[in-house]
PyMOL CGO cylinders between C-alpha atoms (Angstrom):
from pymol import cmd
from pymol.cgo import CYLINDER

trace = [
    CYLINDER, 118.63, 133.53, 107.86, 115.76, 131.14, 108.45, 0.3, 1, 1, 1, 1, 1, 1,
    CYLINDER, 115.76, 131.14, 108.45, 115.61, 127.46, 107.28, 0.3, 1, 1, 1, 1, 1, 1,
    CYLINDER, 115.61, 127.46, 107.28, 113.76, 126.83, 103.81, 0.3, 1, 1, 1, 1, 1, 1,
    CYLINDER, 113.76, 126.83, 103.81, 111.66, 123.75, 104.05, 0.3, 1, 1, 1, 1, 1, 1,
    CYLINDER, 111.66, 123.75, 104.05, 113.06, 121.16, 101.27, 0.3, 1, 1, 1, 1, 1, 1,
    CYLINDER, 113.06, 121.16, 101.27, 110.93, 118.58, 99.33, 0.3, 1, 1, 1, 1, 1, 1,
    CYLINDER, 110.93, 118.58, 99.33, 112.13, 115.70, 97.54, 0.3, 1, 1, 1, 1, 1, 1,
    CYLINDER, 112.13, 115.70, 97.54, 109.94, 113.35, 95.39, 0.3, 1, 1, 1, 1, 1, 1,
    CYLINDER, 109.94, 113.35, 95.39, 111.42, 110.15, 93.86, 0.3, 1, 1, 1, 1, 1, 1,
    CYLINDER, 111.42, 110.15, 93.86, 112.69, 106.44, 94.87, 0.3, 1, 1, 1, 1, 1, 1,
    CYLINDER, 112.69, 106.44, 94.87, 115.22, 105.13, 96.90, 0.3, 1, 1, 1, 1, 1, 1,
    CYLINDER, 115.22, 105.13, 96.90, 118.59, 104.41, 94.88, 0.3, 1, 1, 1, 1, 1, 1,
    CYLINDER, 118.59, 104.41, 94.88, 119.43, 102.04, 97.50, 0.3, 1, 1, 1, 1, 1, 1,
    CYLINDER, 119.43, 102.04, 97.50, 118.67, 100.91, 100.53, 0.3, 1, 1, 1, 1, 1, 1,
    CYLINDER, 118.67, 100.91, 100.53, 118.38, 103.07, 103.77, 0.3, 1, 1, 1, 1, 1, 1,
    CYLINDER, 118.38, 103.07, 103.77, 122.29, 103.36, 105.23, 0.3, 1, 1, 1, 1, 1, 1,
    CYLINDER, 122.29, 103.36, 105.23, 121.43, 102.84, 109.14, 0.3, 1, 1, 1, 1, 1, 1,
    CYLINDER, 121.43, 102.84, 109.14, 124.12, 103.26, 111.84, 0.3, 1, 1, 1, 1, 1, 1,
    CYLINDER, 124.12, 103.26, 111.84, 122.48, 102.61, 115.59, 0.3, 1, 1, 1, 1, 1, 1,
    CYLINDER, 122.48, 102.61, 115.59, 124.06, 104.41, 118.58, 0.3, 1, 1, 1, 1, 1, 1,
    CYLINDER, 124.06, 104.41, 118.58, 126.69, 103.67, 119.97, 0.3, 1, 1, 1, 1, 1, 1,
    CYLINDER, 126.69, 103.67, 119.97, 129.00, 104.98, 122.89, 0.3, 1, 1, 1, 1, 1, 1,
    CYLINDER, 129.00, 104.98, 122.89, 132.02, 106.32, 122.89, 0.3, 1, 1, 1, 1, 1, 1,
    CYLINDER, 132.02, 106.32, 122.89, 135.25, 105.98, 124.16, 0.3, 1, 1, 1, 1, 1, 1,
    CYLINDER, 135.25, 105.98, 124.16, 135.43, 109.12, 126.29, 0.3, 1, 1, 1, 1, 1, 1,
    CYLINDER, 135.43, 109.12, 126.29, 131.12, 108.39, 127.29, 0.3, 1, 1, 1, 1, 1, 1,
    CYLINDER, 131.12, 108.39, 127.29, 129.84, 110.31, 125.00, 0.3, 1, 1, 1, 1, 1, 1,
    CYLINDER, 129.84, 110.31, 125.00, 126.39, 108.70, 122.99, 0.3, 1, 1, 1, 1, 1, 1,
    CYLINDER, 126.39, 108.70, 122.99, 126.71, 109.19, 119.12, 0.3, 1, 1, 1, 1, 1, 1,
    CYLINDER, 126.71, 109.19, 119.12, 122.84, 109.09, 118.43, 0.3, 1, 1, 1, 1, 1, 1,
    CYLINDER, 122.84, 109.09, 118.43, 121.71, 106.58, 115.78, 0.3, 1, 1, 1, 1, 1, 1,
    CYLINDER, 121.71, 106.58, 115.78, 121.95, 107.50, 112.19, 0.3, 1, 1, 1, 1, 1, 1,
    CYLINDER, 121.95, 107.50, 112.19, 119.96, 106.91, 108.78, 0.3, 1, 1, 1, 1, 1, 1,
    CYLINDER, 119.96, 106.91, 108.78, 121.22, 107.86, 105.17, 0.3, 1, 1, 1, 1, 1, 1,
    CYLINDER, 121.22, 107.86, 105.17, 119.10, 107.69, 102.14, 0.3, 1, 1, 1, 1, 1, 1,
    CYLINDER, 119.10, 107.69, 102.14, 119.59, 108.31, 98.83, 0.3, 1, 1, 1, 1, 1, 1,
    CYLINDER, 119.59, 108.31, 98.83, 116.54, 109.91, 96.64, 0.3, 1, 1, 1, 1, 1, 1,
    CYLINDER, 116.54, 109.91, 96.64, 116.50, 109.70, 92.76, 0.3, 1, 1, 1, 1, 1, 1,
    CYLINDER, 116.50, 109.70, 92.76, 114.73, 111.85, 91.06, 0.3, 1, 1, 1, 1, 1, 1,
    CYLINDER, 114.73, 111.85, 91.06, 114.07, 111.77, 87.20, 0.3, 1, 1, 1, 1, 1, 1,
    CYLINDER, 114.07, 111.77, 87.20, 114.20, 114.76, 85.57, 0.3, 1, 1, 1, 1, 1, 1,
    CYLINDER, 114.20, 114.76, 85.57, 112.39, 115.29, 82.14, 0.3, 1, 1, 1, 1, 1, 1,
    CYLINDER, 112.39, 115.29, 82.14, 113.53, 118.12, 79.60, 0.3, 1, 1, 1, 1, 1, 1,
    CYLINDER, 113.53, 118.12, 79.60, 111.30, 119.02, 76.77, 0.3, 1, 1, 1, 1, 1, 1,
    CYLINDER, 111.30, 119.02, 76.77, 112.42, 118.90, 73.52, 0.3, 1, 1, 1, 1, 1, 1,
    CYLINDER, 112.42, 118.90, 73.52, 112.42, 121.57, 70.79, 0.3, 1, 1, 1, 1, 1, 1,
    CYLINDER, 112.42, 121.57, 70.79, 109.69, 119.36, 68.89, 0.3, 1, 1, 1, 1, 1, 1,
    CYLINDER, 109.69, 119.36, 68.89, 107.43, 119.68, 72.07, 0.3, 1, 1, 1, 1, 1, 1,
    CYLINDER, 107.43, 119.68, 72.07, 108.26, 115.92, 73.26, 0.3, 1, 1, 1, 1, 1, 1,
    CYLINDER, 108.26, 115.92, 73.26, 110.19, 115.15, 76.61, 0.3, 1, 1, 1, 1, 1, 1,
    CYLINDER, 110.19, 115.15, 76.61, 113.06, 113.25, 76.88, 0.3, 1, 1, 1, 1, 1, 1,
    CYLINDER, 113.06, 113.25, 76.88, 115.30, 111.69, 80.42, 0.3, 1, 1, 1, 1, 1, 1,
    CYLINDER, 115.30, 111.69, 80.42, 117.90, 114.91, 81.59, 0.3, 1, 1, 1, 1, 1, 1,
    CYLINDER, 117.90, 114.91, 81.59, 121.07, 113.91, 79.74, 0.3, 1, 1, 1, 1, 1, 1,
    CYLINDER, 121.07, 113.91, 79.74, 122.89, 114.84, 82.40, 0.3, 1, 1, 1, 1, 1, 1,
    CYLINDER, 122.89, 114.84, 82.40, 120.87, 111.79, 84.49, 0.3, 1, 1, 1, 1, 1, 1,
    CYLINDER, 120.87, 111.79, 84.49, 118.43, 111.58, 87.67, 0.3, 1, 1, 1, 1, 1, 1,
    CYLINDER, 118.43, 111.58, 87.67, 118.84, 114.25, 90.54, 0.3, 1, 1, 1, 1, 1, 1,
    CYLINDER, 118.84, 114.25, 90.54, 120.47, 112.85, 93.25, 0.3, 1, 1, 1, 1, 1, 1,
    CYLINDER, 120.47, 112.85, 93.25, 119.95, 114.10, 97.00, 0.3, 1, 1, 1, 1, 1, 1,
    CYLINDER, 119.95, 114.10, 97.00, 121.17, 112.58, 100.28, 0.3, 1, 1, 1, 1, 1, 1,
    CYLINDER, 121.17, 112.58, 100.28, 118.57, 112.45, 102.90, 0.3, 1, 1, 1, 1, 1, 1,
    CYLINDER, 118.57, 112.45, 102.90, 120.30, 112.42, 106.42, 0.3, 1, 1, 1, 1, 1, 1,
    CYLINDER, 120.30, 112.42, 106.42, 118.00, 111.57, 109.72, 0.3, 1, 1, 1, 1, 1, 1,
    CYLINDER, 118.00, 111.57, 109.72, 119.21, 111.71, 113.16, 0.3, 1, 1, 1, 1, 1, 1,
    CYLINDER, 119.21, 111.71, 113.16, 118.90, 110.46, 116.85, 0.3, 1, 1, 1, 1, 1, 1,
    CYLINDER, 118.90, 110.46, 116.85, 114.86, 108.89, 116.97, 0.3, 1, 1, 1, 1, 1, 1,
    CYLINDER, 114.86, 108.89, 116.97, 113.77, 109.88, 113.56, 0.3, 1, 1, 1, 1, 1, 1,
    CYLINDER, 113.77, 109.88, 113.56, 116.87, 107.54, 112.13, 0.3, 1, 1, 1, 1, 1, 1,
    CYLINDER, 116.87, 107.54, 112.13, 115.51, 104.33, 114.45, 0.3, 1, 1, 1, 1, 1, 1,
    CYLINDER, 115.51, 104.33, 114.45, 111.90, 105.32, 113.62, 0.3, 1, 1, 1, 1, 1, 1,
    CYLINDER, 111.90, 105.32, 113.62, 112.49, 104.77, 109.79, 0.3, 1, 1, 1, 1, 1, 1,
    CYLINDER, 112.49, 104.77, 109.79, 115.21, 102.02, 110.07, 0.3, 1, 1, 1, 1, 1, 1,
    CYLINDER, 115.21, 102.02, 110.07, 111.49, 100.10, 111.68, 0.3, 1, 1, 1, 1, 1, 1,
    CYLINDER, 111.49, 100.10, 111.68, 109.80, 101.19, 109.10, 0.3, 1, 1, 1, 1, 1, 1,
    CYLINDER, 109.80, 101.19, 109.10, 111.90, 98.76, 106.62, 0.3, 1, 1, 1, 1, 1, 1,
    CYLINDER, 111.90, 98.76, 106.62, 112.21, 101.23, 103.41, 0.3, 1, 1, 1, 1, 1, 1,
    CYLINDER, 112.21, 101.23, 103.41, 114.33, 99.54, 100.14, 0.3, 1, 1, 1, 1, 1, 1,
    CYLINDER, 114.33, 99.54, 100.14, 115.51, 100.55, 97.43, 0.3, 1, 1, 1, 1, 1, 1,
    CYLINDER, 115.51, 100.55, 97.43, 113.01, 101.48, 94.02, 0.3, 1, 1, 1, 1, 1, 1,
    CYLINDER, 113.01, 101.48, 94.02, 110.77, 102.59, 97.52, 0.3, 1, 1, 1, 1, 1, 1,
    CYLINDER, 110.77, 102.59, 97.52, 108.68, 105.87, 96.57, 0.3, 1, 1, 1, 1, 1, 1,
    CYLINDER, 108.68, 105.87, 96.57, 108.95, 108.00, 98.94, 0.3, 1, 1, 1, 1, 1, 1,
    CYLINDER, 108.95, 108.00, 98.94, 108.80, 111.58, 99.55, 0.3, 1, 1, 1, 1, 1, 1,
    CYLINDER, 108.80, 111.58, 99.55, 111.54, 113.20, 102.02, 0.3, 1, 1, 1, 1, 1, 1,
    CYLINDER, 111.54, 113.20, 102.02, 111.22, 116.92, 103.73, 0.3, 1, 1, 1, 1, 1, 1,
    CYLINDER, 111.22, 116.92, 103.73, 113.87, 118.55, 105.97, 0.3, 1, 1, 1, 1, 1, 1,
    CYLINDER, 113.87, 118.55, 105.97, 116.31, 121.67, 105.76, 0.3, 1, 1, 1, 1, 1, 1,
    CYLINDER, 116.31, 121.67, 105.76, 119.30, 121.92, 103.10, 0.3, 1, 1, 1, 1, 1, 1,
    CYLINDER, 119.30, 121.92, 103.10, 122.40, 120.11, 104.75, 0.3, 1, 1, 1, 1, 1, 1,
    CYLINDER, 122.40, 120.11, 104.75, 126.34, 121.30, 103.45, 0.3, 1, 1, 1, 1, 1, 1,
    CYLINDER, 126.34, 121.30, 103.45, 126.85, 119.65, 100.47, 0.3, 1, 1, 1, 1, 1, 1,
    CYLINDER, 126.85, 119.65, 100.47, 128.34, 115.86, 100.07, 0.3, 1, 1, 1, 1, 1, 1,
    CYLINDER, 128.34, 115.86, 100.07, 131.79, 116.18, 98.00, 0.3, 1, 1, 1, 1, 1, 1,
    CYLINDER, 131.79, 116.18, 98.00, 133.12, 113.46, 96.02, 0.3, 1, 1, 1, 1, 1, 1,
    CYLINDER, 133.12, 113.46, 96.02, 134.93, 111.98, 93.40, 0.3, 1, 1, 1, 1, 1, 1,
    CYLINDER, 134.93, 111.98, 93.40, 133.43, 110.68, 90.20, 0.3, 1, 1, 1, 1, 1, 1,
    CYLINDER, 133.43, 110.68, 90.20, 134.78, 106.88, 89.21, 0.3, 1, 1, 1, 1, 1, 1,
    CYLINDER, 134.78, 106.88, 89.21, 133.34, 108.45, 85.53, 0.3, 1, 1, 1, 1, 1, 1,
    CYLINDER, 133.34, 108.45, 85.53, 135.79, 111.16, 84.84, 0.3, 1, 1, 1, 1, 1, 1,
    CYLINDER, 135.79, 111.16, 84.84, 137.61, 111.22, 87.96, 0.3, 1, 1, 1, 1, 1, 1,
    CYLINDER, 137.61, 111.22, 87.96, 136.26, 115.08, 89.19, 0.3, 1, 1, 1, 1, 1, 1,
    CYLINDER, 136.26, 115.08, 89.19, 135.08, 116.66, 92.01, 0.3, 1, 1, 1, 1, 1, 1,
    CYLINDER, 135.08, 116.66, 92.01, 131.20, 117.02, 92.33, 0.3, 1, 1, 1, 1, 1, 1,
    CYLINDER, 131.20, 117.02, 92.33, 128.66, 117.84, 95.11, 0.3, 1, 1, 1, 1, 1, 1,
    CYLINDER, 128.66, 117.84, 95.11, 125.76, 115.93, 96.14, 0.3, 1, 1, 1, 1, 1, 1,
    CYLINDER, 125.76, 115.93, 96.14, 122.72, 118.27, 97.56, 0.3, 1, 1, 1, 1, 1, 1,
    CYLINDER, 122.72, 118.27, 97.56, 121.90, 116.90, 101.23, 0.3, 1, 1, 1, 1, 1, 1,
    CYLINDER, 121.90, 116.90, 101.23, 118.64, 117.71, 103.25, 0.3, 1, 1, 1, 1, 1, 1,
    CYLINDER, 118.64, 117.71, 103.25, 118.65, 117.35, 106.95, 0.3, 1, 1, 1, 1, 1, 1,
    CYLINDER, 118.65, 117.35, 106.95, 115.58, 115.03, 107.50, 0.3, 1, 1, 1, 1, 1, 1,
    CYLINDER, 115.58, 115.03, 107.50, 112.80, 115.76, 109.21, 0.3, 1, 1, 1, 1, 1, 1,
    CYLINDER, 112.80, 115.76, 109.21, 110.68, 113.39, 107.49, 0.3, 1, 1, 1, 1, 1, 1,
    CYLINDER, 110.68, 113.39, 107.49, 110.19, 110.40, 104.85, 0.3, 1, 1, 1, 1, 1, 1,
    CYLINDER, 110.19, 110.40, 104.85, 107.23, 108.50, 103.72, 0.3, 1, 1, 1, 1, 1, 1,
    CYLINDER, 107.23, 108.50, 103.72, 106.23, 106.33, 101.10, 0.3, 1, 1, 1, 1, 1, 1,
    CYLINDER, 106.23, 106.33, 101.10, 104.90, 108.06, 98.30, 0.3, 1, 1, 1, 1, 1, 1,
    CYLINDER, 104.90, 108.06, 98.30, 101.17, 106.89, 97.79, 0.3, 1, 1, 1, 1, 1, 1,
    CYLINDER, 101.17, 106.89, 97.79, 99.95, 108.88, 95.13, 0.3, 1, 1, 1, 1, 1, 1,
    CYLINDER, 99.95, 108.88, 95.13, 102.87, 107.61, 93.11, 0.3, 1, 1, 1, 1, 1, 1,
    CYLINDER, 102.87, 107.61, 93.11, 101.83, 103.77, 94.45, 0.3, 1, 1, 1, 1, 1, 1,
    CYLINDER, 101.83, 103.77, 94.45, 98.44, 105.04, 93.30, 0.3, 1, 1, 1, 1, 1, 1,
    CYLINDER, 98.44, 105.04, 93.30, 99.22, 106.30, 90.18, 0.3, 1, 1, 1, 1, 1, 1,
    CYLINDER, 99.22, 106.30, 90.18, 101.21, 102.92, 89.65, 0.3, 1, 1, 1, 1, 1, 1,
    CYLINDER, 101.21, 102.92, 89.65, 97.94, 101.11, 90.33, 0.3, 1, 1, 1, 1, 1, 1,
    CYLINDER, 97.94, 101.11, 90.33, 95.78, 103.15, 88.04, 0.3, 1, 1, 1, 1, 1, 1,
    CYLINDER, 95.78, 103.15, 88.04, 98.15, 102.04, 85.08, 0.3, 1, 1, 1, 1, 1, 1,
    CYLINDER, 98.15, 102.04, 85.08, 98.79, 98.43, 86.07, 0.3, 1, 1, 1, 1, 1, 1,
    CYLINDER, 98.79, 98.43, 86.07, 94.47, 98.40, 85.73, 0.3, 1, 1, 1, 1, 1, 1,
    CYLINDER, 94.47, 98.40, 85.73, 94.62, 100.06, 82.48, 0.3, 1, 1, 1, 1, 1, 1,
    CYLINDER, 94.62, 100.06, 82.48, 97.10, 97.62, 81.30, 0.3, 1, 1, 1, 1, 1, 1,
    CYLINDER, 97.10, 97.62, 81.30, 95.82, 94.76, 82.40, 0.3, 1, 1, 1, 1, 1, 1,
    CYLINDER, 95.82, 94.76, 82.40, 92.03, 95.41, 81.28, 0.3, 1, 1, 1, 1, 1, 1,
    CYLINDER, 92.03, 95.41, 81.28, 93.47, 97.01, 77.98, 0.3, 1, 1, 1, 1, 1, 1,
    CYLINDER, 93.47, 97.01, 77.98, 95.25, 93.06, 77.43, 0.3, 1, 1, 1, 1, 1, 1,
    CYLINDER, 95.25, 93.06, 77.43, 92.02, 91.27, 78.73, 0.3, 1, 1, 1, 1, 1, 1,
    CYLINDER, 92.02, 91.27, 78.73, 90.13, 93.53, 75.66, 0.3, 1, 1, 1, 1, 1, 1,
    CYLINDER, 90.13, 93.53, 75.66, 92.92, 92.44, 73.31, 0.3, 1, 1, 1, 1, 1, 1,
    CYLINDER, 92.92, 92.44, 73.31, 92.71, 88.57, 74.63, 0.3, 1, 1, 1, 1, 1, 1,
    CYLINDER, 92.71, 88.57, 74.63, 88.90, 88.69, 74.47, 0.3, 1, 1, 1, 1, 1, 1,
    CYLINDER, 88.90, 88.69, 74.47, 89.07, 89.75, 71.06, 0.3, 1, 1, 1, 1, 1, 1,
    CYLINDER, 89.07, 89.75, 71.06, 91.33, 86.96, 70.24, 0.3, 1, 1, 1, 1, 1, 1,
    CYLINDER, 91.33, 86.96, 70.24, 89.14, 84.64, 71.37, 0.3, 1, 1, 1, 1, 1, 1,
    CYLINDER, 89.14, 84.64, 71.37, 86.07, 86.22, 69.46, 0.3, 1, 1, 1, 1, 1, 1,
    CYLINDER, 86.07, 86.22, 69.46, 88.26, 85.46, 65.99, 0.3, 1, 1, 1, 1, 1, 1,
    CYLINDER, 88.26, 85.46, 65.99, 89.24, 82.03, 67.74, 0.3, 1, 1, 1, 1, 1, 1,
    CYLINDER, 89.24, 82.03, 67.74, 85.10, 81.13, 68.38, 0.3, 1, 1, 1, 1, 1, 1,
    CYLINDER, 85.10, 81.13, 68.38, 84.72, 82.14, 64.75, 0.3, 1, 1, 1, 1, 1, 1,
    CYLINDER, 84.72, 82.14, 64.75, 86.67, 79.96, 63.34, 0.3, 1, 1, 1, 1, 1, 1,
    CYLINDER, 86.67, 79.96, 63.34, 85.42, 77.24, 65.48, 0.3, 1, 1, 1, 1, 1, 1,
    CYLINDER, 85.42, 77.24, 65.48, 82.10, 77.53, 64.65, 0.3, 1, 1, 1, 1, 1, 1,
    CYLINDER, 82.10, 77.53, 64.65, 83.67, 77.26, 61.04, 0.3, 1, 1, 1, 1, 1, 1,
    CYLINDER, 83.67, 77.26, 61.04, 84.54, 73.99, 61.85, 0.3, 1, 1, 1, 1, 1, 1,
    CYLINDER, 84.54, 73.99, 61.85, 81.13, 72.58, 62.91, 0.3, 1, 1, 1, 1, 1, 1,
    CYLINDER, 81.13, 72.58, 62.91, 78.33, 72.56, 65.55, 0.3, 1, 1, 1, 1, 1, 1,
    CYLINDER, 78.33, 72.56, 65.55, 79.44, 71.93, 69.24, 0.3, 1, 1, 1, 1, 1, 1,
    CYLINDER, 79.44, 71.93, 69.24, 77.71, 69.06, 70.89, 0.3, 1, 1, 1, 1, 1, 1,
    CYLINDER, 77.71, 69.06, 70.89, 78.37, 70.30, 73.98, 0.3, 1, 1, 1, 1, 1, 1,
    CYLINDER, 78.37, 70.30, 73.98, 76.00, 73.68, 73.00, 0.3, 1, 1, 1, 1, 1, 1,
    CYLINDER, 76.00, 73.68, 73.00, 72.56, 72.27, 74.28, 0.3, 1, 1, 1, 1, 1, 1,
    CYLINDER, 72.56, 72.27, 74.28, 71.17, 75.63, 73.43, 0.3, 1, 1, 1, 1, 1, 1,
    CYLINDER, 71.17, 75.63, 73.43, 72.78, 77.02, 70.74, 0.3, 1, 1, 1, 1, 1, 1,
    CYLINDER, 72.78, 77.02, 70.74, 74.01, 79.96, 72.73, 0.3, 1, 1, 1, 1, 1, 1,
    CYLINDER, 74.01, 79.96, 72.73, 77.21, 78.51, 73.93, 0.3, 1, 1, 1, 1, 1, 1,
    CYLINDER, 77.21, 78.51, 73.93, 75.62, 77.31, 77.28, 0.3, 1, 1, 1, 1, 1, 1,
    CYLINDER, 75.62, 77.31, 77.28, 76.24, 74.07, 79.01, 0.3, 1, 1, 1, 1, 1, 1,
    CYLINDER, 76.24, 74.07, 79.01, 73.68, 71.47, 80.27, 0.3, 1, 1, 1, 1, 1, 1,
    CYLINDER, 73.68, 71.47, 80.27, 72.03, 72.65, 83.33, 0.3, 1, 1, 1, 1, 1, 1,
    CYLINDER, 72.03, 72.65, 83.33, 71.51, 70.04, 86.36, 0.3, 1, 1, 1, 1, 1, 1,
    CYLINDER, 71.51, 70.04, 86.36, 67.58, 69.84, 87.25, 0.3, 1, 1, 1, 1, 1, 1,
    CYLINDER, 67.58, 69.84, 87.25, 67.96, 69.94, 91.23, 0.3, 1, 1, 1, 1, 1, 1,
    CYLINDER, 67.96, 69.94, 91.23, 64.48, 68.55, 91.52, 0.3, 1, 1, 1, 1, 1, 1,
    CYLINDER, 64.48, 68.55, 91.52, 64.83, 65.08, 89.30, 0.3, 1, 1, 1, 1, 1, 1,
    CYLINDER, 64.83, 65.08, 89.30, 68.09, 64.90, 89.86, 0.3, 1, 1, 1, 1, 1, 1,
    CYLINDER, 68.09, 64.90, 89.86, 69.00, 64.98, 86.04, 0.3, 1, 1, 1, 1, 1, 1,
    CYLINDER, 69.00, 64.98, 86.04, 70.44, 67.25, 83.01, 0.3, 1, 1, 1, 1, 1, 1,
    CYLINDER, 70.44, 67.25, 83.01, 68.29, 68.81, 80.65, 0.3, 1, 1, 1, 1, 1, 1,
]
cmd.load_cgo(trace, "trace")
């Protein structure tokens, strides 16, 4: 049965688990080791057409990397809320116990053969930080508009030479303001 390339999209729920190599007792080298955890947030729609966080929470996967791949990425300095994408073969399952309800549950794992951040989602991120920040310089600006109103209310600036709301100019040439 062949290997099915996996692909997980999210962020790191923590940071990168990294165990180097070490030696054993009987000679043997146990080749360096990298764990990650990937979050993904799943979205359900809603009879009404909107869409709403999974109840059930994010999808969880454990990312495992291996020998050079695990020292590679330990370099490369990932952290937690990090979004990344990960690709690799399905792993056997992680088994634990919930500290919720106390039950057995299994965590999907993929085998890593790679992980990298995530820069159309750094992109994307970007895009909306602009759009935020221009959308509160528009709302600021026309604050100020109502603000200049009600200043010019109050009386004539004598600091307006030109009645436009420009300052006095220097004349390079004399030397003086006009």
């Amino acid at each position: 049965m062949p290997n099915t390339q996996q692909v997980m999209r999210g962020n790191l729920g923590a940071d990168p688990k990294y165990f180097p190599p070490k030696t054993r007792g009987d000679g043997s080298v146990q080749k360096a080791y990298l764990e990650a955890m990937v979050y993904r947030n799943r979205r359900i729609q809603q009879p009404d057409g909107s869409w709403a966080d999974s109840p059930a929470g994010p999808e969880r996967v454990t990312v495992k990397f291996f020998g050079q791949n695990a020292e590679l990425l330990n370099a490369a300095a990932f952290k937690k809320g990090d979004a990344v994408v990960a690709t690799g073969t399905l792993g056997e399952p992680d088994a634990y116990i919930s500290q919720k309800d106390n039950m057995a549950h299994a965590r999907t794992v993929i085998i890593g053969d790679t992980l990298s951040s995530d820069e159309i989602r750094y992109q994307q991120k970007a895009r909306f930080e602009a759009q935020k920040s221009q959308q509160q310089t528009a709302d600021h600006s026309e604050g100020a508009s109502v603000a200049q109103s009600s200043e010019m209310a109050a009386g004539p600036d004598p600091w307006d030479v030109d009645g436009m709301g420009n300052m006095p100019q220097q004349d390079q040439a004399a030397g003086r303001t006009r």
